[in-house]
C-alpha positions in Angstrom: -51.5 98.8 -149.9 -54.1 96.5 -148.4 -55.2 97.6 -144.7 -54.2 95.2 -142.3 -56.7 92.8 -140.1 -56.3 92.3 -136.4 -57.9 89.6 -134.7 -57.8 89.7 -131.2 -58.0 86.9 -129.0 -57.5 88.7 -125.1 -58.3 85.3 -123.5 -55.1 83.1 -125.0 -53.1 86.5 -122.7 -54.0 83.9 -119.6 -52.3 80.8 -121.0 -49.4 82.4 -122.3 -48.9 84.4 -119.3 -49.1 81.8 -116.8 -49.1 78.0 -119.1 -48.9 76.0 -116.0 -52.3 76.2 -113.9 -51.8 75.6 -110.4 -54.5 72.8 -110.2 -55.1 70.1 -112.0 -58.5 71.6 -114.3 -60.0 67.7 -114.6 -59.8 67.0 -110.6 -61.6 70.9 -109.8 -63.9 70.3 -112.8 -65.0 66.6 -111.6 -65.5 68.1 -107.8 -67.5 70.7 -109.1 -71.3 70.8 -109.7 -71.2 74.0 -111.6 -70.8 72.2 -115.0 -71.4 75.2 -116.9 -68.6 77.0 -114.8 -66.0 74.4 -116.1 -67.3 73.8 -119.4 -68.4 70.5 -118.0 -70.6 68.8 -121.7 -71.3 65.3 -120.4 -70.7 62.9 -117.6 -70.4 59.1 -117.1 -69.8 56.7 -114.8 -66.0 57.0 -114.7 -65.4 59.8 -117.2 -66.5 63.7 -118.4 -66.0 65.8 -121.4 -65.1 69.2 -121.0 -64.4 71.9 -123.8 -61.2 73.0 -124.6 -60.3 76.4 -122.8 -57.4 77.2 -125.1 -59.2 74.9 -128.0 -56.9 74.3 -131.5 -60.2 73.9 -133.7 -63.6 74.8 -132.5 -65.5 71.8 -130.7 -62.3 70.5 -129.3 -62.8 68.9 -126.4 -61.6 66.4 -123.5 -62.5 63.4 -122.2 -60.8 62.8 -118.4 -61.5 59.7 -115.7 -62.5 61.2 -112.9 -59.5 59.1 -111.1 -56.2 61.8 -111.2 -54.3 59.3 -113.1 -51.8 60.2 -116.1 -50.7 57.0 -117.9 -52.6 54.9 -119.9 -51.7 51.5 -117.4 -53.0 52.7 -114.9 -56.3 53.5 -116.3 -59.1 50.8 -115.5 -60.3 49.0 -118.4 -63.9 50.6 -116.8 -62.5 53.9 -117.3 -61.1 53.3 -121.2 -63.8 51.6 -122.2 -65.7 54.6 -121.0 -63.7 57.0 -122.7 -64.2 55.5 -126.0 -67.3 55.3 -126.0 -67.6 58.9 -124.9 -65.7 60.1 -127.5 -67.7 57.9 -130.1 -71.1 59.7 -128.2 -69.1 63.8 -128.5 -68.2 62.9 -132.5 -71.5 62.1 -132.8 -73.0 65.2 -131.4 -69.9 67.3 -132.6 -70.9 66.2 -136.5 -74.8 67.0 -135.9 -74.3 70.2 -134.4 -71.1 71.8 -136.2 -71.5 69.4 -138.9 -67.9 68.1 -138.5 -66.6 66.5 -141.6 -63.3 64.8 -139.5 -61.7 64.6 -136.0 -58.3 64.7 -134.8 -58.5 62.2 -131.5 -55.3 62.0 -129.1 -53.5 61.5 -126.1 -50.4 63.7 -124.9 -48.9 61.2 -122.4 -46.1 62.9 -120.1 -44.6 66.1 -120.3 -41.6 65.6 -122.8 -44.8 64.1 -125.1 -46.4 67.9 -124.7 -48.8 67.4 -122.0 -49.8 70.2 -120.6 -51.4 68.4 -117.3 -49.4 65.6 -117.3 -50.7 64.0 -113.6 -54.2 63.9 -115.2 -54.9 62.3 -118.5 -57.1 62.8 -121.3 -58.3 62.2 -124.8 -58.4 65.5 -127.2 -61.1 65.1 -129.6 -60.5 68.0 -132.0 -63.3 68.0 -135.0 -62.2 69.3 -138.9 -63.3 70.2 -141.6 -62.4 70.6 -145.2 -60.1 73.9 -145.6 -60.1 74.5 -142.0 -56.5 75.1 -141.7 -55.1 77.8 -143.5 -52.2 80.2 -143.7 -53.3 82.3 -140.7 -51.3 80.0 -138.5 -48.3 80.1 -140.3 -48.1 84.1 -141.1 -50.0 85.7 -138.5 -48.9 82.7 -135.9 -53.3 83.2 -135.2 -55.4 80.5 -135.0 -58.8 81.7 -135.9 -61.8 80.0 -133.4 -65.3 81.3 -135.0 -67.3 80.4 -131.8 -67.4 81.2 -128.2 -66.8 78.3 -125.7 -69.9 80.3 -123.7 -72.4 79.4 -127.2 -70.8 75.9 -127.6 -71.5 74.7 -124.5 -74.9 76.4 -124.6 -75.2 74.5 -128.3 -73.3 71.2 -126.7 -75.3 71.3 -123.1 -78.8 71.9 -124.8 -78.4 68.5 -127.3 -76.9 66.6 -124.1 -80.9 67.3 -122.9 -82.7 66.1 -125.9 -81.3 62.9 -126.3 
């Protein structure tokens, strides 16, 4: 009989204990200064990129206004522009650093659509590569993450600096 492998993941216990956080995570994250506290990768103008605390694929990230706003008209075109153009900047830094081969990049708009914040939207920007989903997920309902958040923003943060 083969042995059997556990993989633990203690810090998903927080999101499936409580799912619904009692502040919005983009409006604390934008106050703060501590960008390394939130996960905080880059800032604009309008918009920030934060990492993913309960990611689906390592990288993932999102890209908020810094306006609490959570449909897509009533986002400034300042704001959108900016958030594309984030997320072209991310991709590029996501496929030199984890040498991304794809991205998955989406919006969640409203509850019933599966937003988990749905007062305060954002673009997911969830990199991929070839063979990266597997049957984990469907048998062992685990999704295995092969990096910290703590060493990809470390990673993420450094490049930010050496542009």
């Amino acid at each position: 009989m083969a042995h059997l492998q556990r993989l633990w993941a203690p810090w998903r216990n927080c999101f499936i204990a409580h799912p619904q956080p009692r502040r919005c995570i983009f409006c604390a994250a934008k106050r703060s200064r501590a960008d390394r506290a939130h996960y905080v990768v880059a800032r604009g103008r309008h918009v920030f990129t934060l990492l993913n605390l309960y990611p689906y694929n390592n990288g993932h990230v999102m890209i908020a206004p810094y306006r609490h706003v959570g449909t897509l008209t009533t986002l400034a075109p300042a704001e959108w522009s900016e958030m594309l153009q984030m997320s072209q900047r991310i991709m590029t830094r996501l496929t030199r650093l984890l040498h991304a081969q794809g991205f998955n990049v989406g919006m969640n708009l409203g509850r019933v659509a599966g937003a988990g914040i749905p007062g305060h939207l954002h673009l997911h920007v969830v990199p991929r590569w070839q063979g990266d989903t597997n049957v984990m997920p469907i048998i062992a309902h685990t999704k295995v993450i092969s990096q910290s958040l703590d060493e990809l923003y470390t990673m993420l943060a450094t490049s930010r600096r050496r542009r």
